[in-house]
C-alpha positions in Angstrom: 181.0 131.1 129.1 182.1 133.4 131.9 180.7 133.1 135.2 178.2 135.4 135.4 176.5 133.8 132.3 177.2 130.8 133.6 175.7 131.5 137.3 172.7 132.8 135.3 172.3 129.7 133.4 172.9 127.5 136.6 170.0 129.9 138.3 167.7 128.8 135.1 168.4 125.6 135.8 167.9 125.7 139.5 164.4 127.3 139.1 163.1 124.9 136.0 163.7 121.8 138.5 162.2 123.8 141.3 159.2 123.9 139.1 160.0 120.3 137.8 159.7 119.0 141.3 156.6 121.2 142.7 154.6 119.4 139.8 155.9 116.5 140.2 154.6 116.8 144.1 151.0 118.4 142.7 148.3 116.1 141.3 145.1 116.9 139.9 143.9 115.6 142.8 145.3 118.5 144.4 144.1 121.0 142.2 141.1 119.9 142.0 140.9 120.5 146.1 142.0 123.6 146.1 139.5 124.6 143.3 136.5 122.6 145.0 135.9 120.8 142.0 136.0 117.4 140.5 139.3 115.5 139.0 136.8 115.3 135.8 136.6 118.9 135.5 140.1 119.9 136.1 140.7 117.8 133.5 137.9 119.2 131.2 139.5 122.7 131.8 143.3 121.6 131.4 142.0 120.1 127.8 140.2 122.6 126.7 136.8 120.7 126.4 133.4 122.6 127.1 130.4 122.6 129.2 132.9 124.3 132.2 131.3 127.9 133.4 134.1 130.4 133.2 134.3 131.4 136.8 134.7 127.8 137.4 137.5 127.4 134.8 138.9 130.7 136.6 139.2 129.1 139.6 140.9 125.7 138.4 143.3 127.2 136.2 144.5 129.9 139.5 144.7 126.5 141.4 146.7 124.7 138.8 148.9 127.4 138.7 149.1 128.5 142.2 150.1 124.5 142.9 152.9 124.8 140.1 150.7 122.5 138.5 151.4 124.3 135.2 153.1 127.1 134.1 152.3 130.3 132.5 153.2 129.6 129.3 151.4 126.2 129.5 148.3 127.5 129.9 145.6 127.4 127.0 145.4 130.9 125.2 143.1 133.1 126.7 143.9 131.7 130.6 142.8 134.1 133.1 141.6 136.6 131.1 139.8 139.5 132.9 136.1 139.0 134.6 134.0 140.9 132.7 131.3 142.4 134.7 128.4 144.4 133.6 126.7 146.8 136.4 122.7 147.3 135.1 121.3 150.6 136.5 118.6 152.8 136.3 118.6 155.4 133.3 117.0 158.8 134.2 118.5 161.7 136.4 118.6 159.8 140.1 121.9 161.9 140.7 123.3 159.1 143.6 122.6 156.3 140.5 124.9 158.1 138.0 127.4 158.7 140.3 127.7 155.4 140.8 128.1 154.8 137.4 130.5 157.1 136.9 132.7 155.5 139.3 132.6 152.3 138.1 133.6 153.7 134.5 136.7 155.7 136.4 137.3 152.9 138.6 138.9 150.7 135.3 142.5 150.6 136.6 141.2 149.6 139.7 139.4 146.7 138.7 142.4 146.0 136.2 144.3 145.1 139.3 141.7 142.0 140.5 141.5 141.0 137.1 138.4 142.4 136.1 136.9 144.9 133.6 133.2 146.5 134.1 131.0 147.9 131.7 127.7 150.2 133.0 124.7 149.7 130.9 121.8 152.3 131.8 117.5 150.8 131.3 114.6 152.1 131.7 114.1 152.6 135.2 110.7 151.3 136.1 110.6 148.7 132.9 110.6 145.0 134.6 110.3 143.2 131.1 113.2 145.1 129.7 115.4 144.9 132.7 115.0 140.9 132.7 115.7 141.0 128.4 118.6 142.7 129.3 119.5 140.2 132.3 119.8 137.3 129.5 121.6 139.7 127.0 124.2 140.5 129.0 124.4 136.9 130.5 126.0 135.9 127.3 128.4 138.4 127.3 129.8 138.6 130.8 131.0 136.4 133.3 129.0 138.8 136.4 126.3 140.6 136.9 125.3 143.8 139.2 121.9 145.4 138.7 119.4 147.8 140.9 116.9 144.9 140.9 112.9 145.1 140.2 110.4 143.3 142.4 108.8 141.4 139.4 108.6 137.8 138.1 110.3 138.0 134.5 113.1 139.8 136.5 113.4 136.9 139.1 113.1 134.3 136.4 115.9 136.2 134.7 118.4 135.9 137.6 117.5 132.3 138.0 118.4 131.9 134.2 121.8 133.4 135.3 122.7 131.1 137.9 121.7 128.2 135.1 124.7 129.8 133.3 126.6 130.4 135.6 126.4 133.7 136.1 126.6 135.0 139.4 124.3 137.8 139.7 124.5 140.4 142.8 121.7 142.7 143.8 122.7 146.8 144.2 120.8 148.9 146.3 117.6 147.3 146.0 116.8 143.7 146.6 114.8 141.1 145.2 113.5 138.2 147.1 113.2 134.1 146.1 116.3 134.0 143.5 119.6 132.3 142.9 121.4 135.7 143.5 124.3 135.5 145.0 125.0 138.0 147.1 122.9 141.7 148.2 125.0 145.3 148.1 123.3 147.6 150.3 121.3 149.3 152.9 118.8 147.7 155.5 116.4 149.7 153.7 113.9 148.6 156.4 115.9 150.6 159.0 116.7 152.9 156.8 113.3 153.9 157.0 113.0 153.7 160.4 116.1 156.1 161.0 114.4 158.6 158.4 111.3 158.3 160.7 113.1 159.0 163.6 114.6 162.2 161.8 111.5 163.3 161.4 110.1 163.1 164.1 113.0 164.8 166.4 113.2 167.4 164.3 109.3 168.2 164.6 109.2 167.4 168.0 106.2 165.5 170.2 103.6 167.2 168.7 100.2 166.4 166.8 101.5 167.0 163.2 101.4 165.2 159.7 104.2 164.1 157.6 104.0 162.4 154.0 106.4 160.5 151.8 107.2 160.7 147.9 108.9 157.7 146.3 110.7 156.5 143.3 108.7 153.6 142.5 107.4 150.9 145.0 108.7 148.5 142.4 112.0 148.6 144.4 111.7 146.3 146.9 114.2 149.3 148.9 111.4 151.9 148.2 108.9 149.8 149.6 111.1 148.6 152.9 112.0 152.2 153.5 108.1 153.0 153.3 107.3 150.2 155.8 110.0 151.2 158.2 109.0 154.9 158.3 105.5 154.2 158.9 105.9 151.2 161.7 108.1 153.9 163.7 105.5 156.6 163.8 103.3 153.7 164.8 104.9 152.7 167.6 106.7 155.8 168.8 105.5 158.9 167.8 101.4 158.5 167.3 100.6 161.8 167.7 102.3 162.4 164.2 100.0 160.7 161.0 101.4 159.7 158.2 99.2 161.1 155.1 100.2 159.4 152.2 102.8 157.9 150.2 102.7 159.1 146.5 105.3 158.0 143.2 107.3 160.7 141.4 109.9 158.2 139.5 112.7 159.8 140.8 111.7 162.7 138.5 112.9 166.6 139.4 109.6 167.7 138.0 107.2 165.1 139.0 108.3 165.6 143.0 107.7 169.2 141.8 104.3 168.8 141.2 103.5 166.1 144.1 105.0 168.3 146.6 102.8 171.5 145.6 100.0 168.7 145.5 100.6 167.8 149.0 100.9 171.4 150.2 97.6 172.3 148.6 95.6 169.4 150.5 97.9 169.7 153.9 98.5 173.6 154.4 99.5 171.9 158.2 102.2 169.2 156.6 105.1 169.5 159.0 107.4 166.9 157.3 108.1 165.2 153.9 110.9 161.9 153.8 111.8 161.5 150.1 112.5 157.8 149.2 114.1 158.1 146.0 115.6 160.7 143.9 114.9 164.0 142.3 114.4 166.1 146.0 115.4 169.1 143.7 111.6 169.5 143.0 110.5 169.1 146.4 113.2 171.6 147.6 111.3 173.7 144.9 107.8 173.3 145.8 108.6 174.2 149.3 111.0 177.7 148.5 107.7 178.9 146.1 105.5 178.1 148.8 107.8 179.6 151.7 107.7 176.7 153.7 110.9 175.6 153.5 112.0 176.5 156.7 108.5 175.1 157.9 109.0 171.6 156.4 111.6 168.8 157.8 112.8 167.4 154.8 115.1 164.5 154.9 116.3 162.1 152.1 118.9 159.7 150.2 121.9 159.7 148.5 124.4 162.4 149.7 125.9 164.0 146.1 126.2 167.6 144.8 122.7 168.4 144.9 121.8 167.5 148.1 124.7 168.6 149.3 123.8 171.9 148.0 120.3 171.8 149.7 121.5 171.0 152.5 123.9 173.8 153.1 120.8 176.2 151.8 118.8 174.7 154.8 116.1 173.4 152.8 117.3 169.8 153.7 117.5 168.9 157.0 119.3 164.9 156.5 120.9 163.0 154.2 120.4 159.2 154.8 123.7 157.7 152.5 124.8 154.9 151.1 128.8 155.2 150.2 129.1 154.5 146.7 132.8 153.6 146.6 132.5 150.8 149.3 129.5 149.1 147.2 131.6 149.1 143.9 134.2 147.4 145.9 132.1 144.8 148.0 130.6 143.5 144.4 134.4 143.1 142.9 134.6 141.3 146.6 132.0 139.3 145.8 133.1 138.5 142.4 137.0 137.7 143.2 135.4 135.3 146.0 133.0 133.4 144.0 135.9 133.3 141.0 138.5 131.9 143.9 135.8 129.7 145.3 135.5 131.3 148.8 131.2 132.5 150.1 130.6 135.1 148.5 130.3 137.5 151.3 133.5 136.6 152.9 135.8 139.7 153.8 132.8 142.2 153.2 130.9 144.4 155.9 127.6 145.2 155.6 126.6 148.8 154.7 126.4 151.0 157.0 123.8 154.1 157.3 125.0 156.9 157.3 123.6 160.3 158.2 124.2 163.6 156.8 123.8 166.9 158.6 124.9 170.4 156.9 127.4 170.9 160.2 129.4 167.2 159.4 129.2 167.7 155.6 132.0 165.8 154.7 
């Protein structure tokens, strides 16, 4: 053997008692520490046996290995295989949602890199029974869940039914209150409301006037904080200006449409119009056939190609956003932490509003 086969060989044999020694030093004991589990269960995992949820057995078998415990080609086929994650959102033509989606599907190699994989699955917007079926379908096929969630009971029993599985489950965009979720990505839709308020009312100015709002679906616990935060700011600060109305238009192009020439009809005096939800193509419609769109304060969500259009045509005055990239990215967060056994939240920020005028367009 010459010497550089034989300093390899010596190298091999330094390293296999480095690893010889760093598990003779680490006990399950150990692992089971650093995993935050019990000796039982580091066992159960090690073996093979069942009734361990896979984000658990993640965690132990990272551990184990981590400690030198085991070794790579010790582990049980199929060891720290990617988290599969499934991200449930609205289906319909809410432009901010699909972009969303979008980015999670591009976002692959990304993900590849924490270990993960993500799927998008599109339902019925406004459809709490077949959001919650899908809930427990997917539950059975994925090891996390993100979903735009539904104030409704079948959809809160759902999540519960998650966590029973072991299936952390993280709220996107829109809340849902009195649930084992693990974790909420989004806006302080209460204050988002309040800032859209305040929009409003700068831009018309302290003056008797009326201004009315058009929503997705008051279903979304976000839909209906945003409404409650407009309409307590006018309260308090700005009196003068009333409030008219709220009405639903499903995040639908046309339905705003017709809801917007509705509210023109009944308030030829309506100064401004705050858009909860999607579709403010229609509104922006309503107002250029009626001439009022330089009349009209219109402010909204969701800062994407459309809006961005409407507002460099002056028909929107603000954009209240969300950054789409930073959510995807605080629910693999999430995900990693609850997989390495950390809180949830740890390492993430908040979202942050954001406002969008046509001169900082970014």
């Amino acid at each position: 053997m010459d010497s550089d086969q034989g300093n390899q060989a010596a190298g091999t044999v330094r390293e296999s008692d480095e690893a010889h020694r760093r598990r003779q030093l680490a006990t399950v004991v150990d692992v089971a520490r650093l995993a935050g589990v019990s000796t039982a269960t580091v066992d159960r995992v090690l073996n093979q046996r069942a009734g361990v949820r896979p984000v658990t057995a993640e965690r132990v078998l990272k551990a184990a290995l981590d400690l030198g415990y085991v070794q790579d080609g010790t582990l049980p086929t199929g060891a720290l295989k990617p988290l599969r994650l499934a991200f449930l959102l609205p289906a319909g033509n809410n432009r901010f949602l699909n972009r969303l989606g979008r980015l999670v599907i591009e976002s692959q190699e990304r993900l590849a890199s924490f270990n993960m994989r993500a799927r998008v699955d599109y339902i019925d917007s406004f459809n709490p029974e077949l959001l919650a079926q899908h809930l427990r379908q997917v539950g059975r096929e994925v090891e996390g869940v993100a979903f735009m969630a539904l104030e409704h009971p079948m959809v809160r029993e759902a999540v519960d039914w998650l966590a029973g599985r072991g299936v952390p489950a993280v709220t996107l965009i829109s809340d849902i209150a009195n649930t084992r979720r693990v974790a909420y990505v989004g806006l302080d839709n209460r204050a988002a409301g309040r800032t859209a308020g305040q929009l409003v009312a700068r831009f018309i100015g302290r003056r008797p006037a009326k201004v009315a709002m058009i929503a997705g679906s008051l279903s979304y616990r976000a839909h209906e904080e945003r409404e409650m935060g407009f309409l307590h700011l006018f309260h308090e600060l700005f009196p003068m200006i009333e409030v008219v109305g709220l009405r639903e238009g499903h995040d639908e192009e046309a339905r705003n449409y017709r809801q917007t020439k509705m509210l023109l009809a009944q308030h030829p005096d309506l100064a401004g119009i705050y858009n909860i939800g999607g579709g403010p193509e229609g509104i922006a419609r309503a107002l250029k056939e009626a001439g009022r769109q330089d009349e009209v304060v219109f402010v909204g969500h969701g800062l994407t190609q459309e809006t961005r259009a409407l507002l460099i045509d002056g028909v929107m005055d603000a954009v209240i956003n969300q950054d789409p990239q930073g959510s995807l990215m605080d629910c693999v967060s999430i995900f990693a932490n609850i997989r390495a056994g950390r809180p949830a939240l740890e390492g993430t920020a908040r979202p942050h509003i954001e406002i969008v005028l046509r001169e900082n367009l970014p």
